[in-house]
Each structure stands twice: as C-alpha cells, then as structure tokens.
N, C-alpha and C positions, 0 to 999 in steps of 0.2 A: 206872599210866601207860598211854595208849592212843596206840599208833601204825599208819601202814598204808603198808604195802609190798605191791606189787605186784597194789595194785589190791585189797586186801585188809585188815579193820582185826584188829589184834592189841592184846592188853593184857597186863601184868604185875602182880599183885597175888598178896600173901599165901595159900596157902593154906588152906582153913577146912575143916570138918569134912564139912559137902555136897559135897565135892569126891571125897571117899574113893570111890567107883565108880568116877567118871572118873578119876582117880589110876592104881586097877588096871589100866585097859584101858588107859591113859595105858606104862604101864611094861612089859605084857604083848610091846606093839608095839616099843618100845626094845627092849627085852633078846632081842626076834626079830629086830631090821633091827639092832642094832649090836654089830659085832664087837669091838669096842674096850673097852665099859665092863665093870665090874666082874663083874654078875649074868648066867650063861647062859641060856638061855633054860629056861623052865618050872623056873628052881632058885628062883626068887619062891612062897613059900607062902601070904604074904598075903593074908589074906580081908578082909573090908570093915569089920567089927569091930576087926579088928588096927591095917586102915589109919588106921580114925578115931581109933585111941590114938596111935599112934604122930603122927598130925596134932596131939593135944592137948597131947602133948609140946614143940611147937616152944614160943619165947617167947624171949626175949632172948637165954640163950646159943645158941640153932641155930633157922634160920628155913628157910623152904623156900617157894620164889619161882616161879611157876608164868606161864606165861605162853598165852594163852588165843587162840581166833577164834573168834568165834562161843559154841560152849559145849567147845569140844574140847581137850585139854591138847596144844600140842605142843613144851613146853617146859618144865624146871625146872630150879632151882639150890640146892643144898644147902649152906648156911653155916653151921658148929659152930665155937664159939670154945673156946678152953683152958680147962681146967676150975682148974687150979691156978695161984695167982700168978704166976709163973714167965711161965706162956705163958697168961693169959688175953688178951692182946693178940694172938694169932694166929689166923687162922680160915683153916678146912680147908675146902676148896670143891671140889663136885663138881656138874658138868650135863651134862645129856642132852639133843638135840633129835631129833625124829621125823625119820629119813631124809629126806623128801620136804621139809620145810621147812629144810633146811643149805642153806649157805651163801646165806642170805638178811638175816643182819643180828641174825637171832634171838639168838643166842645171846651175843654182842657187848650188845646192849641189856640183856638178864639180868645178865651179867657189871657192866654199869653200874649195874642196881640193886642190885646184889648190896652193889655197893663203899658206895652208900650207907646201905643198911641196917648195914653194915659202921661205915662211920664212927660212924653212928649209937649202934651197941651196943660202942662202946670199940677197935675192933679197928684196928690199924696196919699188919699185916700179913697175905697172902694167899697159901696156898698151895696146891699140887695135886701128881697124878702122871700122869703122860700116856704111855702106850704109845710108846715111838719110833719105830716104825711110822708112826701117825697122825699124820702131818706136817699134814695142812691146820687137824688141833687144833692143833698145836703152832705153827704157824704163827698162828692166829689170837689162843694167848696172849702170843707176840714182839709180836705188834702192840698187844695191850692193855698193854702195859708188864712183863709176867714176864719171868722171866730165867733159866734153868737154874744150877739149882747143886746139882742133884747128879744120879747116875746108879746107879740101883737094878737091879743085874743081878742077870737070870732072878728077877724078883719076881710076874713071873706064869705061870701054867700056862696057854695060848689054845691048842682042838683042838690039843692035845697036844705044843705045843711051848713052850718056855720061851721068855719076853720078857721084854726090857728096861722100864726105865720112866725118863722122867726126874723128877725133882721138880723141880719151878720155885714162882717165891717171884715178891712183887711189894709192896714198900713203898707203902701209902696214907695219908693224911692228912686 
C-alpha cells in the first residue's frame, strides 16, 4: 500500500529478510525516543543474523507490517494469532512509530492493514495493552473502534515506577 502525507510518499508491506539491518536501526531509534513500549533502551540484543530468523518465522499465524519512506522503517505492527483452538481467532497486536513521524496518520494506516491481513488469516478479534499514561495511544485506539475491558495494575516497571496498562479488544469481521 503506497500513500503520501505531507508532502511525502510512505508505503506498507510485509516485512522480508533484506530488511533485517534496517529493522535494527529501525528499533534501536524506537526503544530510544519511546517511553511507553515494551523494550528499554540498549535491552535489544539482536544482531542481524537473529533478525533475519526471527523475519523467517513470520507466515500466517504472526506477520509483521512495516511501513517505509523512502528506504527507511518508521513504522511497524506485529500480529500473532492463538496458537490453540480455543483462541486462534484472536490476534495480539503490537506497534511502534518513530517519534518524529506520530501523529501523522502512520500508525492508523498500519493498524488498517493490520486488520486486513487479520481478516485474511482467520482472526475476528484484536487485541493490545497500552500504558494509561499514553493517552494520545489510547485515544487513537477509541477512535480505531477498541474498547477497554480491562485494567492491568502495576503490570509494568517504567524508570522505576509501577504502571498501569489497559487492555483493550476490538471485534473485526
């Protein structure tokens, strides 16, 4: 998918194994500029070797959707579905976008592909966990159609203090 905002053309495709470098430096830059996601900064050990396995791993139950300018990553989104019958119709979804390109649309656009590649590989439902802090995430999932249902206290450790998280869910079809 190719689009362009702001005077500037972006695309979203799959990632492939030629991407494993930019990947690193891709992730290096997140886990520096965002206080919110998961990985703190320099706890990423991943080498390029590792990256490209772990790239070889994706395929129908968990993808990983990257979104591009130029040749540069400044986005991705990580979809893993249920491994067991039970929950293989759910899929866990996690994304990052490079500080400097938030709130520009980016991350909204992923989320759209996400859902499709979603439909695609069986899944009905979508879900995440979002720091309660980070309101303008959380705000930009209200708007994509989540819904909070539930509330995960002190499930993380951030500079040494205990956070909330919410889990939010989002019916697709």
């Amino acid at each position: 998918m190719v689009f362009i905002m702001e005077k500037e053309e972006f695309f979203i495709r799959e990632v492939n194994l030629d991407d494993a470098q930019n990947l690193l430096n891709f992730f290096k830059k997140l886990d520096n500029t965002s206080e919110f996601m998961l990985i703190e900064p320099d706890e990423r050990k991943t080498d390029k070797s590792e990256q490209q396995e772990i790239i070889k791993n994706f395929g129908k139950d968990r993808q990983m959707l990257i979104c591009l300018n130029t040749n540069d990553i400044v986005g991705f989104t990580v979809i893993s579905k249920g491994i067991f019958n039970r929950n293989r119709h759910l899929g866990s979804i996690v994304l990052g976008v490079k500080k400097e390109y938030r709130n520009k649309g980016i991350a909204k656009k992923l989320f759209n592909e996400a859902e499709i590649w979603s439909r695609k590989n069986g899944i009905t439902r979508l879900e995440l966990t979002v720091v309660v802090k980070n309101t303008s995430a959380i705000m930009l999932y209200l708007s994509l159609g989540f819904v909070i249902t539930g509330h995960r206290k002190a499930s993380l450790l951030i500079q040494g203090e205990m956070v909330d998280e919410y889990y939010m869910t989002k019916k697709i079809s």
